[in-house]
N, C-alpha and C positions, 0 to 999 in steps of 0.2 A: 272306848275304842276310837280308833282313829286312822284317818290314811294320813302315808306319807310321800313323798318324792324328793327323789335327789340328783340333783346335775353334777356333772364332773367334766371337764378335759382333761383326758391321762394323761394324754403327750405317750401313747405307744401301751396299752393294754399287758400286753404280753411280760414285758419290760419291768412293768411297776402292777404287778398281778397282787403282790403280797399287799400293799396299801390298799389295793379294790377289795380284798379280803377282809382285813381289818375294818376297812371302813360295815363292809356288810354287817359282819360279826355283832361289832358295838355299836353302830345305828339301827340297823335291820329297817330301811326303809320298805315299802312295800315295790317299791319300783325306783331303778336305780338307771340315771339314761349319761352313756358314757359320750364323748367325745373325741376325735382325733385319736384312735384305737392302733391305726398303724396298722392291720393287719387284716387281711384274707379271709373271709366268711372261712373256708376248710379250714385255718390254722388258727381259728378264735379258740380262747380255754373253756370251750362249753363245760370238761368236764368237772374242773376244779369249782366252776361257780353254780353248776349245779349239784356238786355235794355242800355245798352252802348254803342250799337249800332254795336256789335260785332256778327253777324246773323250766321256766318260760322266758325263752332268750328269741331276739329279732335285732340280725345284723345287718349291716352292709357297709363291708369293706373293701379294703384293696390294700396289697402289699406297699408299705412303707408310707404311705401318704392317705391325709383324713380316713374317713371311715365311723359310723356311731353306732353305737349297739343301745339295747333298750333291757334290761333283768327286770324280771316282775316276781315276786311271789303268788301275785292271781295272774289267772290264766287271759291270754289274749284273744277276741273275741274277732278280731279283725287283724291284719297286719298289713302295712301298705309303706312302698318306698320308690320316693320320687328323683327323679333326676332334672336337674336346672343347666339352664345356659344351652344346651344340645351337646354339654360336656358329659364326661362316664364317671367324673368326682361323684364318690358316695357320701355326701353330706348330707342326709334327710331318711328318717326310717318312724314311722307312724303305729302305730297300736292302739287298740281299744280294748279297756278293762272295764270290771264295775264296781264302782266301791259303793256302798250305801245302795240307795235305790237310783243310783245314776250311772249312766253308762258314760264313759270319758275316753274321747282321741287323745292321746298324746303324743306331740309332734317333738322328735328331736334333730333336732338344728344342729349344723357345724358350718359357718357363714365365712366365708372366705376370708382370710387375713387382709389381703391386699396391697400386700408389697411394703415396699417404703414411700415413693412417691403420690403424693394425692393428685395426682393428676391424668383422668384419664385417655388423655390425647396422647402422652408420652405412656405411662403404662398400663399393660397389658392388666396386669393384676390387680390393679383398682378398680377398671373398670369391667371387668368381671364380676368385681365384688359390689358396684352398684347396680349392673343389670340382675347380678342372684337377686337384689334386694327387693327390685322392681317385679320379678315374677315371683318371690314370698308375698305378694299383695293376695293375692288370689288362694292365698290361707288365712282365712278367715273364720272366726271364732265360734262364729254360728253358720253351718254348713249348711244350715235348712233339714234334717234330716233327722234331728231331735235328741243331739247328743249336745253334751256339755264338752269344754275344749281345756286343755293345758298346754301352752307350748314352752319349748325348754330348751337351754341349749346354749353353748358358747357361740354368741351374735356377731364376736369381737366388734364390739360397738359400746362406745363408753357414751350414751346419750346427755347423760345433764352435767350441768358444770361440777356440781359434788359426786361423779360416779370416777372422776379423775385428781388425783395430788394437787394439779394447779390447771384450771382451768385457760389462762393466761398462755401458758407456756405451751398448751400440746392440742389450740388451735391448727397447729399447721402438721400435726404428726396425726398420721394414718389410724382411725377408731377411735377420732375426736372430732373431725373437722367440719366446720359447719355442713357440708354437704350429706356427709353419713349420718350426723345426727340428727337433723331434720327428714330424711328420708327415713328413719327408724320411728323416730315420733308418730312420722306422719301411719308408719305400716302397723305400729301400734293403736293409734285411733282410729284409723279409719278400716282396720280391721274386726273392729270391735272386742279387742283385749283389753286387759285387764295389767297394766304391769307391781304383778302384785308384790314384790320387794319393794318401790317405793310407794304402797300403797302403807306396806306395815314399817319403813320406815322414811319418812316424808323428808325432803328434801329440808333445809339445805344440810340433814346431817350426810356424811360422807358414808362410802360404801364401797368397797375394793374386793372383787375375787381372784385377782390376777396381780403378780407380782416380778416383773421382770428378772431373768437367768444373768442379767449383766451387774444388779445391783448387787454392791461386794457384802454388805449387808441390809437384806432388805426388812427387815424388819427393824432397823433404827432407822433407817431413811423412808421406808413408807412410802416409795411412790408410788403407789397401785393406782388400778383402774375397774371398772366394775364391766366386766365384756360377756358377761356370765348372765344369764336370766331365768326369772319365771315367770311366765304369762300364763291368765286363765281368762274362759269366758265370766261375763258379769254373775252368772249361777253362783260362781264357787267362792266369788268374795265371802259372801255372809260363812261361809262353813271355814275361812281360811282361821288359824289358832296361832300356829310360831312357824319360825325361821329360825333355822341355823346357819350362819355361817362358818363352816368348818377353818377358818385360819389357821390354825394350827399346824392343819398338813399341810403349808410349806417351809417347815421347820424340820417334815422328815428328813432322812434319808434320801437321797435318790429321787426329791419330790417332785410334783409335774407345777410347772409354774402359776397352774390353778388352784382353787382349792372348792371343796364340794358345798353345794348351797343343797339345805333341805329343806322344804315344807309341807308342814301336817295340815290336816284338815280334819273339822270332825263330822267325817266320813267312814262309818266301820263297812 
């Protein structure tokens, strides 16, 4: 037996409903935490993904912009959704489940794009995306309260040099630059997480969940970025098993320019 989890940016829920399907169907993680959903707690497809068996849903949306939902097959023990900046952007929605004899928050993240320019004197949208960053510090891995921690989520933050095609080249573009990835490093350690994708696969091999809508083909040119994560507290290392990264679905149809990361643990 085993638990699993899996992250996704849809790029619009509703839209690309039949992939989150599929995906359920033939992965059947135990908990599935979406991203940039596009759409309105009232107009989310509760019913479609709970005849798939999916009974335990926590969203928080809003029409047309971000938005993350969380699908569990175990039931949620807690649910809690935060709001950053003093903005109404729904990027953050929280749950607690138990697998094994452990009880687990898991936090899902949708971390500000940040525009185009890295500068935040001139934009608005960077720095936004560095003050979210600044108050994600205050999520931390061990709450004090005796639960174990997951966090999950498109960061859009390619931290190390091999989480991006060329390191070189995409210094100075936005979910590279040295400011953001030091500011992730830094909320990842000193939050006391775990980032367990390059725990199970250690640098300097490469790692891409994102694949830009501009590249005419992106799977011969390959410039991806890895903006996609999983973080756990130090507990769940030892129980961690595989990693999938789902590449493939951006090869469907209609695909969302992510692709889904899963990992098991063996945790029944």
């Amino acid at each position: 037996m085993s638990f699993s989890i899996a992250t996704w940016n849809i790029n619009s829920v509703r839209l690309r409903l039949p992939l989150v399907l599929q995906l359920l169907q033939k992965e059947k993680p135990d908990v599935l935490c979406l991203q940039e959903t596009k759409c309105p707690d009232d107009k989310f497809p509760y019913k479609a993904l709970r005849a798939a068996g999916y009974e335990h849903i926590a969203v928080h949306g809003q029409k047309g912009y971000h938005g993350v939902a969380t699908l569990s097959l175990r039931p949620f023990e807690e649910v809690e959704k935060k709001e950053f900046c003093n903005k109404h952007d729904c990027r953050h929605v929280a749950v607690v489940i138990k697998a094994g004899d452990k009880h687990i928050r898991i936090h899902n993240f949708y971390v500000p794009a940040g525009g185009d320019e890295p500068d935040p004197e001139i934009n608005p949208k960077f720095r936004h995306k560095l003050d979210f960053l600044e108050e994600m510090k205050a999520v931390k891995a061990d709450m004090g309260d005796g639960l174990s921690s997951i966090l999950v989520g498109d960061l859009n933050i390619a931290p190390y040099e091999n989480d991006v095609w060329s390191h070189k080249q995409l210094l100075k573009i936005v979910s590279h630059t040295p400011i953001e990835t030091k500011t992730l490093i830094e909320l990842c350690s000193q939050g006391g997480w775990v980032d367990l994708m390059r725990k199970k696969i250690p640098e300097p091999e490469k790692i891409f969940t994102w694949w830009s809508y501009r590249a005419k083909d992106w799977e011969t040119s390959n410039r991806g970025r890895r903006l996609d994560h999983i973080w756990s507290s130090p507990d769940l290392v030892p129980h961690m098993q595989e990693m999938e990264i789902l590449t493939e679905a951006r090869g469907m149809e209609k695909p969302s320019d992510h692709v889904p990361v899963i990992m098991r643990f063996d945790l029944a």
